[in-house]
Structures are given as C-alpha cells and as structure tokens.
N, C-alpha and C positions, 0 to 999 in steps of 0.2 A: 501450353505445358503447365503443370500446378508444380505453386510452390510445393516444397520441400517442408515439411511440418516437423517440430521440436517442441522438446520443454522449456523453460524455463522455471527456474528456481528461487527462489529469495529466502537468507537465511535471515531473521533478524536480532539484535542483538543479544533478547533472551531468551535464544536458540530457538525461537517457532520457525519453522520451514513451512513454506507455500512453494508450490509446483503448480505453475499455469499449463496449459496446453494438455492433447497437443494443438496447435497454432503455426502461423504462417507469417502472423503480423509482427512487426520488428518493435517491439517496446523492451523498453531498456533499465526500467524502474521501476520500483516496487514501495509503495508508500501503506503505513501504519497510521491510526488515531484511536486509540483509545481513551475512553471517554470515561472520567468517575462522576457517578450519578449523586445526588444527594439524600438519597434512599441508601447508598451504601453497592448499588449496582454496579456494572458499566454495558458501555454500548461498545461495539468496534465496530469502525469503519476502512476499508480498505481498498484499493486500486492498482492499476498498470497505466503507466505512461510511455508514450516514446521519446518522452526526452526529461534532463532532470528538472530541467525549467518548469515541464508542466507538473512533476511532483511536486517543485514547491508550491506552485500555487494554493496546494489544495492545503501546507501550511496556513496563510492569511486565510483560508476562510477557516479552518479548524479555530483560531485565535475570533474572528468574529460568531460563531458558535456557542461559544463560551456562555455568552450570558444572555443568549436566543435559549439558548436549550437547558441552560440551568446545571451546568454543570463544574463541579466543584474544582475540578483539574483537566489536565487528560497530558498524556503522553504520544508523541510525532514520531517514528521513523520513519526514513528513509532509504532503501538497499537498494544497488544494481543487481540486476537479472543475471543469472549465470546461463546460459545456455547449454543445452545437452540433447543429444541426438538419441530419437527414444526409439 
C-alpha cells in the first residue's frame, strides 16, 4: 500500500513560506542560511530534516563557512514543518 502523501510548510520568521511536497517522508524541520557576500550579494542556503537535531547541525557548519566562503555575516533559522493534507 503507498504512503499517503502531504505538504509541508515552513513559515520563517520574515514571513517567507516554503511548501515542500507533495511527499511521503516524515521530516520535521525546516532550516534557513543566508549568507552576506562581500560584494554586497548573498547566497541562500536551505533544507529538510527529520529531526531538529539534524537541523542544527547544519548550524556548526554554516559558522565554519564563514571564513571558507568569505563571507561577511549570514543569518540561521530554524522552523518546524506544519503539515497539511493537499
């Protein structure tokens, strides 16, 4: 029998919404890195995890980043997934 497929959603704090799916897989997290370039750019980086432990991780490597890629700041969230039956 197949799973049953949904959305998920992540709103993050200044208000960008992301809608994954639809999907089967159970992740739970929604991680953000935005990157300020020294050019005055930025880069974004971003992900799904199934747990919040694996979101942070990808914290510590955004912090070692930093001065691999040359970049002048960047900004972390993290949100849980809302689920929603599409």
């Amino acid at each position: 029998m197949a799973k049953k497929k949904y959305y998920l959603t992540a709103t993050l704090p200044d208000g960008y919404v992301k809608t994954i799916g639809p999907t089967a897989t159970e992740f739970t997290h929604y991680w953000r890195i935005v990157a300020y370039l020294e050019n005055g750019k930025t880069e974004v980086f971003w992900g799904h995890t199934k747990s919040l432990t694996d979101a942070k991780k990808k914290r510590r490597a955004a912090v070692e980043a930093v001065g691999n890629r040359g970049w002048t700041r960047h900004d972390f969230d993290i949100v849980e997934l809302v689920r929603t039956v599409g």
